[in-house]
N, C-alpha and C positions, 0 to 999 in steps of 0.2 A: 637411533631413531630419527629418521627424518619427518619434521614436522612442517605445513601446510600453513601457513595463516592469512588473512589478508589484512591487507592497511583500511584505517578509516580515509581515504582520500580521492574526493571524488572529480579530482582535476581528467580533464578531457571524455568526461561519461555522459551521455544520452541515458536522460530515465524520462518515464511518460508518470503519469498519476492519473491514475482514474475515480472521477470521485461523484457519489452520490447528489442528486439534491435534496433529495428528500431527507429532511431533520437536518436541516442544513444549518440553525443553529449550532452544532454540534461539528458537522462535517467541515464547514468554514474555518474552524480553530483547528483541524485536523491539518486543515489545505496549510495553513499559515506555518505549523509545527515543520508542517515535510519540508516545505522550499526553504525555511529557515536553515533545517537539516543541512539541506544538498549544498544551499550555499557557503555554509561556516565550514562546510568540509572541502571545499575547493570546488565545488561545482560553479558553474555559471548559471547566470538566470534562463540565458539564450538556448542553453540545452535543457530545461525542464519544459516538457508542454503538457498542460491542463487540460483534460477532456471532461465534460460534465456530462451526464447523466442520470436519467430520470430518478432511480433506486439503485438497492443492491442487488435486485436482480439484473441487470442490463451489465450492472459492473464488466461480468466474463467473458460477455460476447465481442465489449470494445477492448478489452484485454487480449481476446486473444487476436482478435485485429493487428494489434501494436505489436504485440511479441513475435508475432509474426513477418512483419514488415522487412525487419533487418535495420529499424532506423533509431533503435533504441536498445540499449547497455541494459534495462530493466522496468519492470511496469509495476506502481505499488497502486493497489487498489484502497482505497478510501470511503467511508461509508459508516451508519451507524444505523444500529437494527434494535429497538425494545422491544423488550419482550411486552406482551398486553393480554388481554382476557383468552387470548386462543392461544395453540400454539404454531401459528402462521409464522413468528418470527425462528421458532427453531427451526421450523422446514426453509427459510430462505439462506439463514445461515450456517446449514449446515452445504445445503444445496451449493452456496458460493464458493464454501471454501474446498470442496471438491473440485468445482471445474477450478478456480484457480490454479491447486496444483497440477491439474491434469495439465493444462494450458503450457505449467512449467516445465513441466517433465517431456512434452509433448513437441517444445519450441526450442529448450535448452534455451532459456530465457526468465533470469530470475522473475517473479511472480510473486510479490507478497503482499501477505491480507495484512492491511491495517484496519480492517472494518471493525468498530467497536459494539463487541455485542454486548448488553447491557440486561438487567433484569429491571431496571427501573429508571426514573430519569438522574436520579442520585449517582447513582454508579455512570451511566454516562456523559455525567457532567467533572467525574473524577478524571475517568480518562481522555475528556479532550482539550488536556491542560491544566489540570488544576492538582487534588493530591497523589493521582497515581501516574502523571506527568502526564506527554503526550503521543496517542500511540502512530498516530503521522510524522512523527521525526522520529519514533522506536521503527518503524514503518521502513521510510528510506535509510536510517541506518545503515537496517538489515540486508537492507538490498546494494548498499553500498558496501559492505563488507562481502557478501555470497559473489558480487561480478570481482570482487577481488580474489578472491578464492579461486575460482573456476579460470579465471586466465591464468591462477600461478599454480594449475594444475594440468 
């Protein structure tokens, strides 16, 4: 059996991050989780660029901007969505995370949701850094392992 993997190692990679302002309490420590990410993994600072962004709806449209371009190895989207008396927060994050993959699948350009959907502010204070870690450096990770894949496939 021949097996596929890719390395954690993000020397010579172009990623973009696109990331919310809105609840940016929370998005902020998201921002800080990713670049830590990319750079303990060999990335440079010089190759991350930051795009900000009203909410997470807008997120997809400047995603697929960049995944598009050809000037970036991968786009992780960044954002954090509570749930509140309606359900407005399930229709946007359901909403996002479709165009995102579409975007990926679309561009052949990894694409990943780090957006933290949350039920309350508890739970999104868990994951943007605190006991269930952080999901902007789970975020670029992932996206630093999927462009390792896809080139050693």
């Amino acid at each position: 059996m021949k097996e596929i993997a890719g390395n954690l190692d993000a020397t010579g990679m172009k990623m973009a991050i696109v990331v919310s302002r809105f609840n940016s309490f929370f998005t902020e420590q998201l921002v800080k989780g990713a670049a830590d990410c990319f750079v303990r993994h060999g990335g440079k600072d010089g190759d991350l660029t930051l795009v900000r962004v009203p909410g997470a709806n807008e997120i997809p449209q400047v995603a697929q901007k960049l995944a598009a371009s050809g000037k970036v190895d991968a786009v992780v989207a960044l954002g954090a969505v509570i749930q509140g008396a309606t359900p407005h927060a399930d229709l946007i994050n359901g909403t996002v995370a479709r165009a995102l993959s579409k975007i990926a699948l679309d561009t052949q350009v990894p694409v990943l949701n780090g957006i933290v959907c949350a039920q309350n502010l508890e739970q999104a204070i868990e994951r943007a850094g605190t006991k269930q870690g952080n999901k902007g450096w789970d975020a670029v990770m992932s996206a630093i392992e999927t462009v390792a894949v896809l080139k050693a496939i």
